[in-house]
LOSEMAR-511854 format. One line per 5 residues: their letters; for each residue x, y, z of N, C-alpha, C, O. Coordinates in steps of 0.05 Angstrom, whole numbers, plus 5000, padded with zeros to 4 digits. Layout:
// LOSEMAR-511854
A) X:Y:Z:X:Y:Z:X:Y:Z:X:Y:Z; ...
//
This chain:
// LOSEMAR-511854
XXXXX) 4646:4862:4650:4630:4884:4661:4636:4887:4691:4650:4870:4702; 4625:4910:4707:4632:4908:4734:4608:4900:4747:4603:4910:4769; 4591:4881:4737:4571:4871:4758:4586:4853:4780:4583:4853:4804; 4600:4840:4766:4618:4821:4789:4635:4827:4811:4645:4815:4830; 4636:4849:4801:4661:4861:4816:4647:4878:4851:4658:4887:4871
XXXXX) 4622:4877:4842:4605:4890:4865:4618:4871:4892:4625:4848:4894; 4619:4892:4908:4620:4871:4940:4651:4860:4940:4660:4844:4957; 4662:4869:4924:4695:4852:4922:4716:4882:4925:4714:4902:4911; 4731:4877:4943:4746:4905:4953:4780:4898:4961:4790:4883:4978; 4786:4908:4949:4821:4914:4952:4826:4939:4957:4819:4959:4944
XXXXX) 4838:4938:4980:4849:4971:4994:4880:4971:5000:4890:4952:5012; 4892:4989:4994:4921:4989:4998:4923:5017:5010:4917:5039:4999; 4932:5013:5038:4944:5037:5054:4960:5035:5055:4973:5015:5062; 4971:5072:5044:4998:5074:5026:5000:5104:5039:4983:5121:5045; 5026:5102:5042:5039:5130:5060:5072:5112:5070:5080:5088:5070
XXXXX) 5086:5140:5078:5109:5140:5085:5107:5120:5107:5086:5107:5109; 5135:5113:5129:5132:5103:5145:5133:5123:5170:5144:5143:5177; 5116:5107:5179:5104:5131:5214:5079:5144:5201:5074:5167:5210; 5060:5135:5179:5044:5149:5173:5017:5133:5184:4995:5144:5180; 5019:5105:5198:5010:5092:5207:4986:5073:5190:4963:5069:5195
XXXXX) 5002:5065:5169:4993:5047:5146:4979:5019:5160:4958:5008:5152; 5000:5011:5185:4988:4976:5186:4971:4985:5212:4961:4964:5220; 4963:5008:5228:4952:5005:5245:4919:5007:5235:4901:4992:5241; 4919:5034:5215:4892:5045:5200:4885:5009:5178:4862:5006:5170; 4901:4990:5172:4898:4972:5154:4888:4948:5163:4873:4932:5153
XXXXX) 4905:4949:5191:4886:4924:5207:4867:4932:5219:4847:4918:5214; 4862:4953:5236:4837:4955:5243:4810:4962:5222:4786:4957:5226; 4821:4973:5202:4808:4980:5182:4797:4940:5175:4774:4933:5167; 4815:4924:5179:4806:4895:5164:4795:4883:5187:4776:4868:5184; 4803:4887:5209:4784:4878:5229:4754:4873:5233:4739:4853:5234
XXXXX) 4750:4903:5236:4728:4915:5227:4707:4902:5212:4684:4900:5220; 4717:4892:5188:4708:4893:5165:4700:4859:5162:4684:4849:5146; 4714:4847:5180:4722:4821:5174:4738:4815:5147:4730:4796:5133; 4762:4833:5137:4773:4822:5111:4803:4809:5123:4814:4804:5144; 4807:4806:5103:4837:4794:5108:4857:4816:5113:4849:4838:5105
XXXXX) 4881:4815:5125:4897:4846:5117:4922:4827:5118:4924:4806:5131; 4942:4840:5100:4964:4833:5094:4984:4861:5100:4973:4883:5096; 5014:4863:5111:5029:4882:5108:5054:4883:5096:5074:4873:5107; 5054:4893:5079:5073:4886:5050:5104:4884:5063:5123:4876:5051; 5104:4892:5089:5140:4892:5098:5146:4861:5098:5167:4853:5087
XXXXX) 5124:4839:5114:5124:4812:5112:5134:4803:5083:5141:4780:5083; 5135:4814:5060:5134:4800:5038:5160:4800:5029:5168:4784:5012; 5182:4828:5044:5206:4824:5032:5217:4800:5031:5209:4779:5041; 5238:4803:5016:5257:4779:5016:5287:4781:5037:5296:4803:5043; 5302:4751:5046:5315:4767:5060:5335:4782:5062:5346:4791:5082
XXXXX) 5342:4785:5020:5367:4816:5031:5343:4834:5028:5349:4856:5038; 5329:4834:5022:5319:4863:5027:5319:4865:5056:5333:4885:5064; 5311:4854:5073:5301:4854:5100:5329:4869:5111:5331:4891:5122; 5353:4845:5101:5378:4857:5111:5395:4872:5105:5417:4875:5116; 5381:4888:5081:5385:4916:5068:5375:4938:5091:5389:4951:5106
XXXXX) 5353:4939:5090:5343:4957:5107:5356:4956:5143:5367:4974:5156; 5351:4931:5150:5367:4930:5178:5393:4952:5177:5398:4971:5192; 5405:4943:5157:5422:4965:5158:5427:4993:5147:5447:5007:5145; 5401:4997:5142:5390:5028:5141:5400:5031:5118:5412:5053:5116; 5399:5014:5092:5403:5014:5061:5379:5022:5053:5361:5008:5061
XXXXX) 5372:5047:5035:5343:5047:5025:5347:5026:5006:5368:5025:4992; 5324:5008:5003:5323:5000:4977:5325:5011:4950:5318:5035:4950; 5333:5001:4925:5323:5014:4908:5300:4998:4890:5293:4975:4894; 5293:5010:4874:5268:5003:4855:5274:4967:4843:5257:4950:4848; 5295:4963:4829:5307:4926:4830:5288:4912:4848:5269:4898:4845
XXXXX) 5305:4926:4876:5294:4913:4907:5275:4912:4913:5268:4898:4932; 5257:4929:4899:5231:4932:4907:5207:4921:4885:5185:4916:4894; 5213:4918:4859:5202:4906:4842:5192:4876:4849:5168:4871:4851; 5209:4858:4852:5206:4825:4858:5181:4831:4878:5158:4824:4875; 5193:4848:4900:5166:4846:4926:5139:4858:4918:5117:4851:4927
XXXXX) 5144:4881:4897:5114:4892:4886:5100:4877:4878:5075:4875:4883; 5117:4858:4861:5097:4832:4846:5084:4811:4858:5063:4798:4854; 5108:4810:4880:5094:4779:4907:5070:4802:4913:5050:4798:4899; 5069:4814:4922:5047:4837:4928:5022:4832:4904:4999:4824:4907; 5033:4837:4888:5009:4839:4865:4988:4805:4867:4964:4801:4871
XXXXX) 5009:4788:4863:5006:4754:4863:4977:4754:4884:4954:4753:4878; 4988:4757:4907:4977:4764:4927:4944:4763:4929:4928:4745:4934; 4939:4801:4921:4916:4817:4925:4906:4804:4895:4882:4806:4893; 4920:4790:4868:4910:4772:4850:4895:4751:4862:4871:4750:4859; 4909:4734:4876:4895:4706:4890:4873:4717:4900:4851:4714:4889
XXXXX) 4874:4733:4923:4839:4741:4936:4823:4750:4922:4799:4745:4924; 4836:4769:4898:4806:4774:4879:4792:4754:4861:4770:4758:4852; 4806:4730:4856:4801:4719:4845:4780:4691:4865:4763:4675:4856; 4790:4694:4890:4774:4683:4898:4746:4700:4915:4734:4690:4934; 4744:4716:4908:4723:4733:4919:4728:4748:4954:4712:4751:4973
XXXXX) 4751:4752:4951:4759:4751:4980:4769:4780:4985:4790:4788:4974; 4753:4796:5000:4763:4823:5000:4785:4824:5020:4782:4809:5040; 4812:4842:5018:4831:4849:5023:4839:4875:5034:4830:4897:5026; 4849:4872:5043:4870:4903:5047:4898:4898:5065:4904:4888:5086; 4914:4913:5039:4937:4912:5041:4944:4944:5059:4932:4965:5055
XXXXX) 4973:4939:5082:4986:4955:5082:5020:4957:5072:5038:4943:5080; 5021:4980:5051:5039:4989:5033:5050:5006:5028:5036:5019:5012; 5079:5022:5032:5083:5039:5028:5076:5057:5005:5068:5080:5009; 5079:5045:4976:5074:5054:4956:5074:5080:4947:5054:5091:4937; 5096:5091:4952:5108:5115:4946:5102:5122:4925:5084:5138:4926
XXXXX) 5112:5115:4898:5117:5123:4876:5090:5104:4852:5081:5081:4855; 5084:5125:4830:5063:5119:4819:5067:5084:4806:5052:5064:4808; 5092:5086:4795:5105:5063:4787:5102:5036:4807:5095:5013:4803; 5107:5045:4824:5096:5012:4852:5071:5016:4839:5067:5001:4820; 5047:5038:4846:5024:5028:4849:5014:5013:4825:4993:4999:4824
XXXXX) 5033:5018:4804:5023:5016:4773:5028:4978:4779:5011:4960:4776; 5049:4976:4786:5056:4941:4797:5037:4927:4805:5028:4906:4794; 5023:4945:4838:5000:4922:4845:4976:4926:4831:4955:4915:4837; 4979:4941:4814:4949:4937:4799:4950:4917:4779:4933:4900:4777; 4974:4919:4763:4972:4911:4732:5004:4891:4737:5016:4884:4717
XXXXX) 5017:4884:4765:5028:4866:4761:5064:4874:4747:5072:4897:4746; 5076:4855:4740:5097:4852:4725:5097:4866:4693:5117:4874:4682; 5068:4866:4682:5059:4876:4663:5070:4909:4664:5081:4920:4645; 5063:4922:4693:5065:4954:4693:5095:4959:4684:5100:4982:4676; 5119:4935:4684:5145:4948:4684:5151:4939:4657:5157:4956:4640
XXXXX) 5150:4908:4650:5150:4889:4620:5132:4887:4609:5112:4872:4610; 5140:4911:4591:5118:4910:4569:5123:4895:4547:5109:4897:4528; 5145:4878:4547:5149:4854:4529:5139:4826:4532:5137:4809:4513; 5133:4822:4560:5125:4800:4574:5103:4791:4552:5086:4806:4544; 5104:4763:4544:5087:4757:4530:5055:4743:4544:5053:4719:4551
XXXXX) 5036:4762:4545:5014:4755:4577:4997:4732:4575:4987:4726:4553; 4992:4719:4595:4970:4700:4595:4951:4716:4591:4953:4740:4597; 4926:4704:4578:4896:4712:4570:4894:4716:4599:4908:4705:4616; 4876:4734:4602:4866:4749:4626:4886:4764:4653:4878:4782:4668; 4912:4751:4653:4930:4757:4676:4933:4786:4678:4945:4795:4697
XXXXX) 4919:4808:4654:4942:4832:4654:4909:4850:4652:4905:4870:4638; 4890:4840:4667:4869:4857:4669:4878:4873:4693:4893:4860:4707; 4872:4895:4701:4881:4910:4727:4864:4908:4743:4840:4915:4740; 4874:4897:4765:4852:4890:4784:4844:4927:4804:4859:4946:4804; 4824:4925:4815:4816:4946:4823:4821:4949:4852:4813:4935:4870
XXXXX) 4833:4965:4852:4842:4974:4882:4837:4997:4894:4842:5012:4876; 4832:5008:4909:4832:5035:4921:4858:5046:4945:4862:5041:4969; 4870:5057:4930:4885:5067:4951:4886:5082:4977:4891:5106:4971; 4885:5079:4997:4880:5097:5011:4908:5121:5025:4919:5116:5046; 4912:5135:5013:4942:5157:5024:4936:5174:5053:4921:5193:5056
XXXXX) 4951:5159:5071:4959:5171:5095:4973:5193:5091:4997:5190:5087; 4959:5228:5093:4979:5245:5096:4983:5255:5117:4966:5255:5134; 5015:5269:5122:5019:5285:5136:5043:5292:5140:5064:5280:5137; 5040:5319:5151:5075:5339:5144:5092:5313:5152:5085:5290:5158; 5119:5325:5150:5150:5312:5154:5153:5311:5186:5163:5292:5199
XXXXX) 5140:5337:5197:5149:5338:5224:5137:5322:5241:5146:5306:5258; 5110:5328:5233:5085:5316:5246:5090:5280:5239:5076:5267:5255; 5102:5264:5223:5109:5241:5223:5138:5231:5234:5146:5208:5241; 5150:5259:5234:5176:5250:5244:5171:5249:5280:5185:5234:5293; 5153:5265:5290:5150:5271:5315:5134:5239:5325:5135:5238:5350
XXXXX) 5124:5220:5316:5098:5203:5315:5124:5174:5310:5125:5151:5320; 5136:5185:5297:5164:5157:5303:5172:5155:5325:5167:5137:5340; 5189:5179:5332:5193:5187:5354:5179:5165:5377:5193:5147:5387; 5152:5168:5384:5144:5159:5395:5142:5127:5402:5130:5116:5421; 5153:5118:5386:5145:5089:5369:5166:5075:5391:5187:5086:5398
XXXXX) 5158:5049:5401:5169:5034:5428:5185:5022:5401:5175:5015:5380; 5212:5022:5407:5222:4998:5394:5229:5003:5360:5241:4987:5345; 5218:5029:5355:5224:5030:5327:5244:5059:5319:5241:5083:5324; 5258:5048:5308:5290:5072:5300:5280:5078:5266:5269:5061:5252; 5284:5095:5261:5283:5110:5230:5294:5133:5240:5285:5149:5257
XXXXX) 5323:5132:5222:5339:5155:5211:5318:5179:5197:5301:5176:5180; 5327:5203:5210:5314:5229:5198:5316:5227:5169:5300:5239:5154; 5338:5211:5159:5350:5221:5131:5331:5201:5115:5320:5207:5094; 5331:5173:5132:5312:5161:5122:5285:5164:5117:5276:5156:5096; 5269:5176:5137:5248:5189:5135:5247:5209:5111:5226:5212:5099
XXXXX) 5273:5226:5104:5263:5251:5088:5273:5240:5057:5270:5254:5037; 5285:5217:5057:5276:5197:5019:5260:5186:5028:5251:5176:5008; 5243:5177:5049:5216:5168:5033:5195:5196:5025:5177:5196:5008; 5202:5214:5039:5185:5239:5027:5192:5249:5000:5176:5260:4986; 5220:5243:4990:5233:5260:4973:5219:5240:4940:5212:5251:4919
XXXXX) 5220:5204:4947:5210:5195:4935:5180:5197:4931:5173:5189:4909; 5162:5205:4945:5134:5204:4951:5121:5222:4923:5126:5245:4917; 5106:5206:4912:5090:5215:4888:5061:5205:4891:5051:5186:4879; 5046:5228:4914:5019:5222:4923:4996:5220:4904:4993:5241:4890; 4982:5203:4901:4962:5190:4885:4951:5213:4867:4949:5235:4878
XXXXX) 4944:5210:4840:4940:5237:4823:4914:5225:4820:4910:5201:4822; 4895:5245:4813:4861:5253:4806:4854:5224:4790:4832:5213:4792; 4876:5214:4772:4863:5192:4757:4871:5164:4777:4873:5142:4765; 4874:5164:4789:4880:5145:4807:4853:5132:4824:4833:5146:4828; 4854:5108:4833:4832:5113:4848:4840:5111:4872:4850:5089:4879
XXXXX) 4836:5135:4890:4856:5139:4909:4835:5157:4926:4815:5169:4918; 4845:5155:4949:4830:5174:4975:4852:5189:4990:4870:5173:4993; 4856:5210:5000:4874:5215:5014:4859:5237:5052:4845:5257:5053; 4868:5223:5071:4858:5219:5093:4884:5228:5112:4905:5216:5113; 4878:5250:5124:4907:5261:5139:4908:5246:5168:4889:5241:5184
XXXXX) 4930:5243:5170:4942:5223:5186:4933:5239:5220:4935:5225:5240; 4928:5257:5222:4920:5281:5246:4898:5270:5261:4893:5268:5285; 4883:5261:5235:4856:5249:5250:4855:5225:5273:4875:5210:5271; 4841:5220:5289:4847:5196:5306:4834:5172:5289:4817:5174:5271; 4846:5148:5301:4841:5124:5291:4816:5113:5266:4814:5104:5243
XXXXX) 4793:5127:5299:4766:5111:5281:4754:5124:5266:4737:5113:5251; 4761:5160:5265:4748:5169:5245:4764:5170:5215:4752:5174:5194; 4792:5165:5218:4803:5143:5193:4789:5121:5184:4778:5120:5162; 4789:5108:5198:4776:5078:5185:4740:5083:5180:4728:5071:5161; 4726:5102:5199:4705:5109:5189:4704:5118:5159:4687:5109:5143
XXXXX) 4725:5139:5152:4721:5154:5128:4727:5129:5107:4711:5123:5089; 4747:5120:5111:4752:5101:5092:4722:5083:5082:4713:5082:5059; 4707:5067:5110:4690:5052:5100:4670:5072:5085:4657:5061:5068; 4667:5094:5088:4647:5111:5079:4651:5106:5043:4633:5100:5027; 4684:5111:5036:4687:5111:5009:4682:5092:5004:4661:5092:4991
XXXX) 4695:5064:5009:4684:5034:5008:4654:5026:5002:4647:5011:4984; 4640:5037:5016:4615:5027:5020:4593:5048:5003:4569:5043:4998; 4603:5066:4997:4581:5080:4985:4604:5094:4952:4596:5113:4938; 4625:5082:4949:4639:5091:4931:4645:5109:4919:4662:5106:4901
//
Protein backbone atom coordinates (compact mmCIF):
# COMPACT_ATOMS: atom_id res chain seq x y z
CA UNK A 1 0.00 0.00 0.00
CA UNK A 2 1.29 3.64 -0.08
CA UNK A 3 0.99 4.31 3.59
CA UNK A 4 4.71 3.76 3.82
CA UNK A 5 5.69 5.43 1.22
CA UNK A 6 4.37 8.84 2.86
CA UNK A 7 7.37 11.26 3.71
CA UNK A 8 9.86 9.16 1.40
CA UNK A 9 10.81 11.24 -1.87
CA UNK A 10 12.95 10.61 -4.92
CA UNK A 11 13.36 13.48 -7.32
CA UNK A 12 15.28 13.33 -10.52
CA UNK A 13 16.15 16.63 -12.33
CA UNK A 14 16.12 15.85 -15.81
CA UNK A 15 16.77 18.26 -18.76
CA UNK A 16 19.43 18.72 -21.39
CA UNK A 17 22.77 19.99 -20.40
CA UNK A 18 22.91 23.84 -19.56
CA UNK A 19 19.43 23.33 -18.36
CA UNK A 20 20.80 23.62 -14.92
CA UNK A 21 19.88 20.12 -13.47
CA UNK A 22 22.76 19.98 -10.62
CA UNK A 23 22.34 23.55 -9.57
CA UNK A 24 18.12 23.43 -9.15
CA UNK A 25 19.13 19.59 -7.48
CA UNK A 26 21.51 20.59 -4.95
CA UNK A 27 20.01 23.46 -3.80
CA UNK A 28 16.75 21.94 -4.17
CA UNK A 29 18.60 19.00 -1.54
CA UNK A 30 20.09 21.48 0.52
CA UNK A 31 17.19 22.99 1.36
CA UNK A 32 15.54 20.07 2.13
CA UNK A 33 18.20 18.42 4.03
CA UNK A 34 18.20 15.29 1.49
CA UNK A 35 20.92 13.71 0.00
CA UNK A 36 21.64 14.78 -3.79
CA UNK A 37 23.51 12.73 -6.06
CA UNK A 38 24.64 13.85 -9.84
CA UNK A 39 24.41 11.07 -12.24
CA UNK A 40 27.66 12.45 -14.35
CA UNK A 41 29.73 11.12 -11.05
CA UNK A 42 28.45 7.65 -11.80
CA UNK A 43 29.92 7.23 -15.30
CA UNK A 44 32.36 4.84 -15.86
CA UNK A 45 35.73 5.67 -17.15
CA UNK A 46 35.28 5.17 -20.91
CA UNK A 47 32.30 6.76 -20.74
CA UNK A 48 33.92 9.74 -19.03
CA UNK A 49 36.59 9.40 -21.85
CA UNK A 50 34.05 9.07 -24.44
CA UNK A 51 32.61 12.25 -23.80
CA UNK A 52 35.98 14.18 -23.08
CA UNK A 53 36.27 13.65 -26.44
CA UNK A 54 33.01 14.95 -27.47
CA UNK A 55 31.73 11.16 -28.35
CA UNK A 56 27.94 11.21 -27.60
CA UNK A 57 27.30 8.22 -25.82
CA UNK A 58 25.11 5.76 -27.00
CA UNK A 59 22.26 3.92 -25.21
CA UNK A 60 24.99 0.42 -24.41
CA UNK A 61 26.98 3.39 -22.71
CA UNK A 62 24.40 4.60 -20.98
CA UNK A 63 22.49 1.60 -19.79
CA UNK A 64 25.29 0.08 -17.14
CA UNK A 65 25.23 3.85 -15.65
CA UNK A 66 21.21 4.04 -15.64
CA UNK A 67 21.28 1.03 -13.50
CA UNK A 68 24.28 2.17 -11.06
CA UNK A 69 21.71 5.06 -10.95
CA UNK A 70 18.77 2.93 -10.30
CA UNK A 71 20.96 0.70 -7.46
CA UNK A 72 21.47 3.90 -6.04
CA UNK A 73 18.00 5.89 -5.56
CA UNK A 74 17.07 1.67 -4.67
CA UNK A 75 19.48 1.79 -1.56
CA UNK A 76 17.95 5.23 -0.16
CA UNK A 77 14.45 4.08 -0.61
CA UNK A 78 14.89 1.35 1.00
CA UNK A 79 16.46 2.89 3.71
CA UNK A 80 13.97 5.62 4.16
CA UNK A 81 16.24 8.23 2.91
CA UNK A 82 14.87 10.87 0.65
CA UNK A 83 16.98 11.73 -2.44
CA UNK A 84 17.31 13.66 -5.35
CA UNK A 85 19.08 12.91 -8.20
CA UNK A 86 20.54 15.18 -10.94
CA UNK A 87 19.98 13.43 -14.49
CA UNK A 88 19.88 14.04 -17.80
CA UNK A 89 17.29 11.60 -18.68
CA UNK A 90 16.40 12.39 -21.99
CA UNK A 91 14.65 9.61 -23.31
CA UNK A 92 11.50 7.78 -21.80
CA UNK A 93 13.56 4.52 -21.91
CA UNK A 94 16.39 5.95 -19.25
CA UNK A 95 13.58 7.04 -17.12
CA UNK A 96 11.86 3.64 -17.49
CA UNK A 97 15.65 2.27 -16.05
CA UNK A 98 15.64 4.38 -12.86
CA UNK A 99 12.39 3.47 -11.98
CA UNK A 100 12.09 -0.22 -12.68
CA UNK A 101 15.89 -0.85 -12.97
CA UNK A 102 17.51 -3.43 -15.40
CA UNK A 103 14.03 -4.94 -15.42
CA UNK A 104 12.82 -1.73 -17.87
CA UNK A 105 15.31 -3.19 -20.72
CA UNK A 106 15.44 -7.39 -19.64
CA UNK A 107 12.47 -8.62 -19.68
CA UNK A 108 14.00 -12.05 -19.45
CA UNK A 109 15.90 -11.35 -16.36
CA UNK A 110 14.69 -13.85 -14.02
CA UNK A 111 13.66 -11.13 -10.80
CA UNK A 112 14.26 -11.34 -7.20
CA UNK A 113 10.89 -11.24 -5.17
CA UNK A 114 10.37 -7.62 -4.63
CA UNK A 115 13.51 -6.07 -6.76
CA UNK A 116 11.22 -5.15 -9.83
CA UNK A 117 8.58 -3.08 -7.80
CA UNK A 118 9.03 0.56 -9.38
CA UNK A 119 10.18 2.72 -7.05
CA UNK A 120 8.49 6.18 -7.10
CA UNK A 121 10.10 9.08 -8.35
CA UNK A 122 9.13 12.37 -9.53
CA UNK A 123 10.68 13.83 -12.23
CA UNK A 124 11.30 17.16 -12.36
CA UNK A 125 11.96 18.53 -16.44
CA UNK A 126 13.99 21.63 -16.81
CA UNK A 127 12.61 23.39 -19.91
CA UNK A 128 13.83 25.63 -22.22
CA UNK A 129 14.34 26.74 -25.97
CA UNK A 130 17.77 25.62 -27.72
CA UNK A 131 18.84 29.20 -27.79
CA UNK A 132 18.02 30.23 -24.48
CA UNK A 133 20.23 27.07 -23.21
CA UNK A 134 22.70 27.41 -25.73
CA UNK A 135 23.19 31.17 -24.71
CA UNK A 136 23.38 29.98 -20.60
CA UNK A 137 26.46 27.55 -21.67
CA UNK A 138 27.91 30.10 -23.19
CA UNK A 139 28.21 31.61 -20.02
CA UNK A 140 29.49 28.66 -18.07
CA UNK A 141 33.36 29.43 -16.57
CA UNK A 142 35.13 26.49 -17.69
CA UNK A 143 32.57 24.53 -19.51
CA UNK A 144 32.77 23.76 -23.59
CA UNK A 145 29.65 21.95 -25.27
CA UNK A 146 29.71 21.71 -28.98
CA UNK A 147 26.48 23.39 -30.58
CA UNK A 148 26.12 20.03 -32.38
CA UNK A 149 26.30 18.53 -29.13
CA UNK A 150 23.84 20.52 -27.56
CA UNK A 151 21.36 20.00 -30.59
CA UNK A 152 21.43 15.65 -30.03
CA UNK A 153 20.69 16.15 -26.75
CA UNK A 154 17.57 18.11 -28.00
CA UNK A 155 17.09 15.88 -30.97
CA UNK A 156 17.14 12.88 -28.45
CA UNK A 157 14.92 14.59 -25.78
CA UNK A 158 11.53 12.80 -25.19
CA UNK A 159 9.98 15.23 -22.44
CA UNK A 160 8.04 13.49 -19.72
CA UNK A 161 4.37 12.41 -21.06
CA UNK A 162 0.97 13.00 -18.88
CA UNK A 163 1.44 9.34 -17.49
CA UNK A 164 4.59 10.02 -16.09
CA UNK A 165 5.01 11.38 -12.87
CA UNK A 166 6.65 14.32 -13.93
CA UNK A 167 6.61 18.25 -13.42
CA UNK A 168 7.93 20.44 -15.96
CA UNK A 169 9.39 23.96 -14.67
CA UNK A 170 10.97 26.38 -17.32
CA UNK A 171 14.40 26.96 -16.89
CA UNK A 172 13.68 31.17 -17.35
CA UNK A 173 12.61 31.22 -13.92
CA UNK A 174 15.30 32.23 -11.29
CA UNK A 175 16.70 29.78 -8.88
CA UNK A 176 14.42 29.90 -5.81
CA UNK A 177 11.24 30.14 -7.39
CA UNK A 178 12.39 26.72 -9.15
CA UNK A 179 13.08 24.96 -6.10
CA UNK A 180 10.05 26.74 -4.51
CA UNK A 181 7.72 25.25 -7.13
CA UNK A 182 9.22 22.01 -6.99
CA UNK A 183 8.78 21.76 -3.02
CA UNK A 184 5.25 22.91 -3.57
CA UNK A 185 4.68 19.59 -5.80
CA UNK A 186 6.70 17.60 -3.20
CA UNK A 187 4.99 18.64 -0.31
CA UNK A 188 1.50 18.99 -1.15
CA UNK A 189 1.62 16.41 -4.19
Amino acid sequence: GSAERIGMVLVVVMGVSGSGKTTVGSRLAAQLGWKFYDADDFHSPENKKKMSEGIPLNDEDRIPWLCALHDTLRREDSSKQDAVLACSALKKIYRLILVSGASAVESSQPQQPGENIPLQILFVYLAGAIDVIASRLKKRQGHFMAPELLKSQFDALEPPSAQENSMTVSVEKSLPEIVLEIEHVVFQG
